[in-house]
FIKE-91389 format. One record per residue: x, y, z of N, C-alpha, C, O in turn. Coordinates in nm, 2 decimals. Layout:
<recs>
+--------+---------+--------+---------+----------+--------+--------+---------+--------+--------+---------+--------+
: n.east : n.north :   n.up : ca.east : ca.north :  ca.up : c.east : c.north :   c.up : o.east : o.north :   o.up :
+--------+---------+--------+---------+----------+--------+--------+---------+--------+--------+---------+--------+
:      X :       Y :      Z :       X :        Y :      Z :      X :       Y :      Z :      X :       Y :      Z :
...
+--------+---------+--------+---------+----------+--------+--------+---------+--------+--------+---------+--------+
</recs>
This chain:
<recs>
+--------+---------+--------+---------+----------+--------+--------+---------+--------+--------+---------+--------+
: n.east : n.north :   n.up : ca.east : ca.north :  ca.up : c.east : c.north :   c.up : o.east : o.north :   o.up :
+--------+---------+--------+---------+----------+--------+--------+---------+--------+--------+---------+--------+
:  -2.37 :   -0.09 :   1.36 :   -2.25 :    -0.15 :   1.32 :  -2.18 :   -0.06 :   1.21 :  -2.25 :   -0.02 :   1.11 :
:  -2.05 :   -0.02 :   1.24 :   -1.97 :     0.04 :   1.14 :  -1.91 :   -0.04 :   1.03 :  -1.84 :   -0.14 :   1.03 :
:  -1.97 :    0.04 :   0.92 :   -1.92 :    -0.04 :   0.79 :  -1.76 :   -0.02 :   0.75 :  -1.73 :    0.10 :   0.74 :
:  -1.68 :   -0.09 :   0.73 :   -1.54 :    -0.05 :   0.68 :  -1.53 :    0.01 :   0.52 :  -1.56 :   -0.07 :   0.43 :
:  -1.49 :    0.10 :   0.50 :   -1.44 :     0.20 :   0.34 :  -1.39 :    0.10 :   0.27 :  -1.30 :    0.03 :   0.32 :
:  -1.43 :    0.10 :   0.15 :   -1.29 :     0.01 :   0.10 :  -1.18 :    0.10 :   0.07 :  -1.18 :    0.22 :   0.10 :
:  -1.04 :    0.01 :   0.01 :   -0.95 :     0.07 :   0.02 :  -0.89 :    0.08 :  -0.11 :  -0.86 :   -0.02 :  -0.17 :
:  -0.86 :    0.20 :  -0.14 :   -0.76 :     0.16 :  -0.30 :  -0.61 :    0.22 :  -0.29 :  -0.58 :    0.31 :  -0.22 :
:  -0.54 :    0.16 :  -0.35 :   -0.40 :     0.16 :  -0.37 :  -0.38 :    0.24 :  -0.45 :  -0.44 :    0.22 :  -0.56 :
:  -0.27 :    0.38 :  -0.44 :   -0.26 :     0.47 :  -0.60 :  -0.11 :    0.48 :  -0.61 :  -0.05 :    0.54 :  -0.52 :
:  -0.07 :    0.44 :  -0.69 :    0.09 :     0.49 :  -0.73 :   0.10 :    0.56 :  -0.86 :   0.05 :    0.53 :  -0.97 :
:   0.16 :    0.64 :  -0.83 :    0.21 :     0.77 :  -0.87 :   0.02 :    0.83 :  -0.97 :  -0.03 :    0.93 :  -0.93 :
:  -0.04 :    0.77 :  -1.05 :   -0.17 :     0.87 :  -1.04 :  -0.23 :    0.76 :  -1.11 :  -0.30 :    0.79 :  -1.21 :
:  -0.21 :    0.60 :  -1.08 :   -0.29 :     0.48 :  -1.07 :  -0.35 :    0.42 :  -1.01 :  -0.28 :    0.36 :  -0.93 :
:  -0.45 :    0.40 :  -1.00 :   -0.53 :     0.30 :  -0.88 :  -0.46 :    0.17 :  -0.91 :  -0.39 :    0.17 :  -1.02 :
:  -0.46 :    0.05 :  -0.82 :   -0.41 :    -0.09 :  -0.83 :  -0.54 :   -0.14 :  -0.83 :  -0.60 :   -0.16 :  -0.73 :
:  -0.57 :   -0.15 :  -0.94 :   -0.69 :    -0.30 :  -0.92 :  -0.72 :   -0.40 :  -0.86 :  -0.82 :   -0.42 :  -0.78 :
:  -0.63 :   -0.50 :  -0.89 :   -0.59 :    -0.63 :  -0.84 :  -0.53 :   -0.64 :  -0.72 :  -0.51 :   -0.76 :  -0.69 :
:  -0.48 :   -0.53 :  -0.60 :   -0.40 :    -0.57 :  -0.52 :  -0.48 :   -0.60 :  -0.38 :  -0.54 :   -0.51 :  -0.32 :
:  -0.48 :   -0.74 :  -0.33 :   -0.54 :    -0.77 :  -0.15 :  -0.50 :   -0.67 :  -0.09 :  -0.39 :   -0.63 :  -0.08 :
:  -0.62 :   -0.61 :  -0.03 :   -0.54 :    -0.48 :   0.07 :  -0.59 :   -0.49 :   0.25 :  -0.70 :   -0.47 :   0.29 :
:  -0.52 :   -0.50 :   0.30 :   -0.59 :    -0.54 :   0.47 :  -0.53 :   -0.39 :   0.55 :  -0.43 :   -0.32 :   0.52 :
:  -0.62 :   -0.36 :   0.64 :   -0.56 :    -0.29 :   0.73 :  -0.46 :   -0.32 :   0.85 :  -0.45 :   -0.43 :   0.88 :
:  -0.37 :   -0.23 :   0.92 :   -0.31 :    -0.27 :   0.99 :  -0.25 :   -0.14 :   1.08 :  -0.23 :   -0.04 :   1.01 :
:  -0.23 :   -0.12 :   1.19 :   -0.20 :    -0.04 :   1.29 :  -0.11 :    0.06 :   1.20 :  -0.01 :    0.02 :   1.15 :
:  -0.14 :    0.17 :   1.18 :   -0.06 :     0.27 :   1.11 :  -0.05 :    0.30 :   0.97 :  -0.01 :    0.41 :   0.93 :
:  -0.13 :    0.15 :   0.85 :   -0.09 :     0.20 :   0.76 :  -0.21 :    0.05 :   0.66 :  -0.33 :    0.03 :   0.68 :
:  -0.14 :   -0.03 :   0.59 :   -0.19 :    -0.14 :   0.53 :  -0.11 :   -0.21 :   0.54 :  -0.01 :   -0.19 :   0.61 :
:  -0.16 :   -0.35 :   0.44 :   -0.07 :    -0.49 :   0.41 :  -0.16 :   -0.48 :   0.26 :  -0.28 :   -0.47 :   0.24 :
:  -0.02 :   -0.48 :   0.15 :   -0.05 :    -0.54 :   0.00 :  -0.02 :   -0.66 :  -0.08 :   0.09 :   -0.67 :  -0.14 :
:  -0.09 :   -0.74 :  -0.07 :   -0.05 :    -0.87 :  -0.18 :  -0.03 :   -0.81 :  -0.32 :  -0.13 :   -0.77 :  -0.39 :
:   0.08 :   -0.82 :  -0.35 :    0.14 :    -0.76 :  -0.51 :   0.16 :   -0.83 :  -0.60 :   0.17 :   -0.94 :  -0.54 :
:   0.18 :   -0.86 :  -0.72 :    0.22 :    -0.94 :  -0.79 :   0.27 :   -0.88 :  -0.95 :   0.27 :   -0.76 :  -0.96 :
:   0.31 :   -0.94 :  -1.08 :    0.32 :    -0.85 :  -1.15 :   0.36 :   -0.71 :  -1.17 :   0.44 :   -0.63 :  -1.12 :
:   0.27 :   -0.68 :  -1.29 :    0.31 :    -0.52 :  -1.30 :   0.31 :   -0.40 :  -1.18 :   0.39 :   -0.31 :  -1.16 :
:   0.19 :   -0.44 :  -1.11 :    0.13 :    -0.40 :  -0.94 :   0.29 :   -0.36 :  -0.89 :   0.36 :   -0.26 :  -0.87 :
:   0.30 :   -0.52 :  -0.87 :    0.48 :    -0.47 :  -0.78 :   0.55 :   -0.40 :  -0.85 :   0.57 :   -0.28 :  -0.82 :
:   0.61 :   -0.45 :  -0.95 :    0.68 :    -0.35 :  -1.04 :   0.69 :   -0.20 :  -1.00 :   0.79 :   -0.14 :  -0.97 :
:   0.59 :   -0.16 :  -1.02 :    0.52 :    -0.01 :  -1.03 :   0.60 :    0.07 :  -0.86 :   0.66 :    0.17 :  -0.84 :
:   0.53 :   -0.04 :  -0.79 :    0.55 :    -0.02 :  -0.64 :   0.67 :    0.00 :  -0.59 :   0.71 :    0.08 :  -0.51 :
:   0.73 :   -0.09 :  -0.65 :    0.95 :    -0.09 :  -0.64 :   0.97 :    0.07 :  -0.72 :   1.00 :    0.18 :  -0.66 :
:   0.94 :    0.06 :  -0.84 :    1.02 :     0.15 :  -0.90 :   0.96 :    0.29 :  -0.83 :   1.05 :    0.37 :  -0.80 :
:   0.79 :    0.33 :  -0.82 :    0.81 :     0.42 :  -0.69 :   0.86 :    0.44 :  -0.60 :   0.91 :    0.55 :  -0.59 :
:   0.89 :    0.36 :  -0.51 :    0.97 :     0.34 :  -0.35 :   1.13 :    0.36 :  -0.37 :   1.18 :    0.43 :  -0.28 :
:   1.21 :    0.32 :  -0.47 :    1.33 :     0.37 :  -0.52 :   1.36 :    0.49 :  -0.61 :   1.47 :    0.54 :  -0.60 :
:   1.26 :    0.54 :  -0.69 :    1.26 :     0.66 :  -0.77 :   1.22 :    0.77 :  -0.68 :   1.27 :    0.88 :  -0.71 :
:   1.14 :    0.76 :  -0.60 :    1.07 :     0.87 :  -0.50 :   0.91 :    0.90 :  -0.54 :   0.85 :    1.00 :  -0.49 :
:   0.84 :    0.80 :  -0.62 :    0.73 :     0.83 :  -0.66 :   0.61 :    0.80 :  -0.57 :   0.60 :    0.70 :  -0.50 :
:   0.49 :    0.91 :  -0.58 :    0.40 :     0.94 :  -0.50 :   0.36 :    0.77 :  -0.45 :   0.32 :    0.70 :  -0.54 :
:   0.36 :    0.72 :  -0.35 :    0.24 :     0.57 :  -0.30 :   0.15 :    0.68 :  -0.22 :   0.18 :    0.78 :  -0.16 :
:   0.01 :    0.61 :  -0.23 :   -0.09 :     0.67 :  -0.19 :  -0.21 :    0.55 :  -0.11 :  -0.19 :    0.44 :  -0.15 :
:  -0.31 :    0.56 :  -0.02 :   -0.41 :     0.48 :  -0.02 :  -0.51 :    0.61 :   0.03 :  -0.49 :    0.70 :   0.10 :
:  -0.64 :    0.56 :  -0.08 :   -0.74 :     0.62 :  -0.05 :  -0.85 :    0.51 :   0.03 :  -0.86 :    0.39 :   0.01 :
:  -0.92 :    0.60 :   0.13 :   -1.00 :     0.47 :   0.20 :  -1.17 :    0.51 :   0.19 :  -1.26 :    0.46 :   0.25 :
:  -1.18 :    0.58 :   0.12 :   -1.32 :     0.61 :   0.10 :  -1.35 :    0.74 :   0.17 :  -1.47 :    0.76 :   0.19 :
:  -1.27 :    0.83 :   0.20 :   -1.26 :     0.92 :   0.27 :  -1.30 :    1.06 :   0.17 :  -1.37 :    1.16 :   0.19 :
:  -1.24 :    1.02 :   0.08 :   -1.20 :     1.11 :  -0.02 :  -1.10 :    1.18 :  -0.01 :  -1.09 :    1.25 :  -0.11 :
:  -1.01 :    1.19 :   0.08 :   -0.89 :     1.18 :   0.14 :  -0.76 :    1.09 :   0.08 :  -0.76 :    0.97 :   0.12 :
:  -0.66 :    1.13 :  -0.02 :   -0.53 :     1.05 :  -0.01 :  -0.49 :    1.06 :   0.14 :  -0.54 :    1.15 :   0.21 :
:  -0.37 :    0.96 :   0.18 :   -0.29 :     0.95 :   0.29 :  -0.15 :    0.88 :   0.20 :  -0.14 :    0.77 :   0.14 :
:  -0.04 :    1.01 :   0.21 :    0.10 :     0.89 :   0.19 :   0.14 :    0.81 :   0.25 :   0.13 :    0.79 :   0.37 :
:   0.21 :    0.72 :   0.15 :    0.25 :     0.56 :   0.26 :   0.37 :    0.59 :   0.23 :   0.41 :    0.66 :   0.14 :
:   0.45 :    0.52 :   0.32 :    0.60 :     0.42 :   0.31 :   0.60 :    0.31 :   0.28 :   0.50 :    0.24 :   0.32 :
:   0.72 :    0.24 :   0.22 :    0.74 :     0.13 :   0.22 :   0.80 :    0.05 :   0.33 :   0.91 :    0.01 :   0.30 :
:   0.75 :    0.01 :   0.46 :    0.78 :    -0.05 :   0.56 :   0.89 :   -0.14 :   0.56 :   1.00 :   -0.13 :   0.62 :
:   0.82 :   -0.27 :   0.44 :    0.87 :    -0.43 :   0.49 :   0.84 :   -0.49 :   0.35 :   0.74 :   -0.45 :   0.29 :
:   0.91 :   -0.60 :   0.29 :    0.86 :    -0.68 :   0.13 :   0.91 :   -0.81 :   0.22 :   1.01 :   -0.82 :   0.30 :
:   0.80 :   -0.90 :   0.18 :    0.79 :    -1.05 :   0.16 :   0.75 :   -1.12 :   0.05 :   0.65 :   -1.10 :  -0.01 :
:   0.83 :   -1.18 :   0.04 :    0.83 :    -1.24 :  -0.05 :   0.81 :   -1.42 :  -0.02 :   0.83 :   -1.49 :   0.07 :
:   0.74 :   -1.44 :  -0.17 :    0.67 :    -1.60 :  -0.12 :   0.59 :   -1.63 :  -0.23 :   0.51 :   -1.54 :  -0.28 :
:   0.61 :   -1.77 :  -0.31 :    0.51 :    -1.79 :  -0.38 :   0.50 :   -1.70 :  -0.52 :   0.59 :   -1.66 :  -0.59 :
:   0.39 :   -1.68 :  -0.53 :    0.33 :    -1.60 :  -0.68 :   0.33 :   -1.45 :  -0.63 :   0.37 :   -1.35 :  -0.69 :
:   0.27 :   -1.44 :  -0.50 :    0.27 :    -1.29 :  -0.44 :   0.36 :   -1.20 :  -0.42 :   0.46 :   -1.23 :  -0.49 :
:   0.37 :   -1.12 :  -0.36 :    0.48 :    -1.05 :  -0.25 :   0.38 :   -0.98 :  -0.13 :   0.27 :   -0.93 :  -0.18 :
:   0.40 :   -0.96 :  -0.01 :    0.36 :    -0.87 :   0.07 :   0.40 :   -0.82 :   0.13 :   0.47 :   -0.86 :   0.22 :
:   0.36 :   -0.64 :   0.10 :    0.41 :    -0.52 :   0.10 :   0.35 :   -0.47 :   0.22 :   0.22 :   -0.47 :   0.21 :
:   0.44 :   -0.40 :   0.39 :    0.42 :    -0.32 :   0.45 :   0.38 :   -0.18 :   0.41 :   0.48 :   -0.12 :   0.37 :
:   0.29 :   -0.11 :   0.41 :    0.34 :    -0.01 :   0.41 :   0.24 :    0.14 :   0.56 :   0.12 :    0.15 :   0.58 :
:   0.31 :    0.19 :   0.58 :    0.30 :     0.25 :   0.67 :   0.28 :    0.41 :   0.65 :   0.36 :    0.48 :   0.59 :
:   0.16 :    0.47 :   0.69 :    0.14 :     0.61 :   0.68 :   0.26 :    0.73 :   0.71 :   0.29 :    0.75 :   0.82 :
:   0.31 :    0.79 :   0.61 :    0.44 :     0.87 :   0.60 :   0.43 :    0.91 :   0.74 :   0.34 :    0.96 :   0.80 :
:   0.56 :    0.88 :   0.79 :    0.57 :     0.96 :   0.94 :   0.56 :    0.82 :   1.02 :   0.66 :    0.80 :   1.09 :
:   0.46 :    0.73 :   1.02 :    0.40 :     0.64 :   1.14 :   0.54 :    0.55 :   1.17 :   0.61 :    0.51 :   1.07 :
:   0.57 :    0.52 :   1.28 :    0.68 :     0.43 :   1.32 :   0.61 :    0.30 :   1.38 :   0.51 :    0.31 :   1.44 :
:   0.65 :    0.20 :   1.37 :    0.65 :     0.08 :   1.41 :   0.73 :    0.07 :   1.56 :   0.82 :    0.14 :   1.59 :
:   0.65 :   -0.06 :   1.64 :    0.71 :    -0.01 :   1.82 :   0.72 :   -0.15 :   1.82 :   0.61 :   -0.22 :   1.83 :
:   0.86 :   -0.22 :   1.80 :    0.88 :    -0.35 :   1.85 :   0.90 :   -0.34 :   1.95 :   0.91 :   -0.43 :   2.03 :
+--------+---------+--------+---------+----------+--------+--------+---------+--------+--------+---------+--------+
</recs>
């Protein structure tokens, strides 16, 4: 049985501690909240580095896909720079 890496979240040269992180065809899904989001907006509009590391030892850049919003959370698409979505 293959073990799954965990995953960490880096914006601009921070890990996210606190953020749910799920895999997903191309890229992740982030439950955000707080400062977390904060950080994540002002990257995605300023141009600042979003990153996930998966245990690789490997960064991979993300995009900002998709924001939902709901509740105390938000949940953040984001997709490996380049990767396109195929509705």
């Amino acid at each position: 049985m293959r073990r799954e890496r965990p995953l960490q979240l880096i914006i601009g040269s921070q890990i996210v501690a606190n953020a749910r992180l799920r895999r997903i065809p191309g890229g992740i899904e982030a439950q955000l909240a707080g400062d977390a989001l904060k950080r994540l907006i002002d990257a995605t509009f300023i141009g600042g580095s979003i990153e996930v590391l998966d245990g690789t030892h490997r960064a991979r850049g993300l995009d900002v896909t998709d924001i939902r919003m709901g509740g105390a959370s938000t949940t953040v698409t984001l997709k490996t720079t380049g990767a396109r979505s195929m509705h």
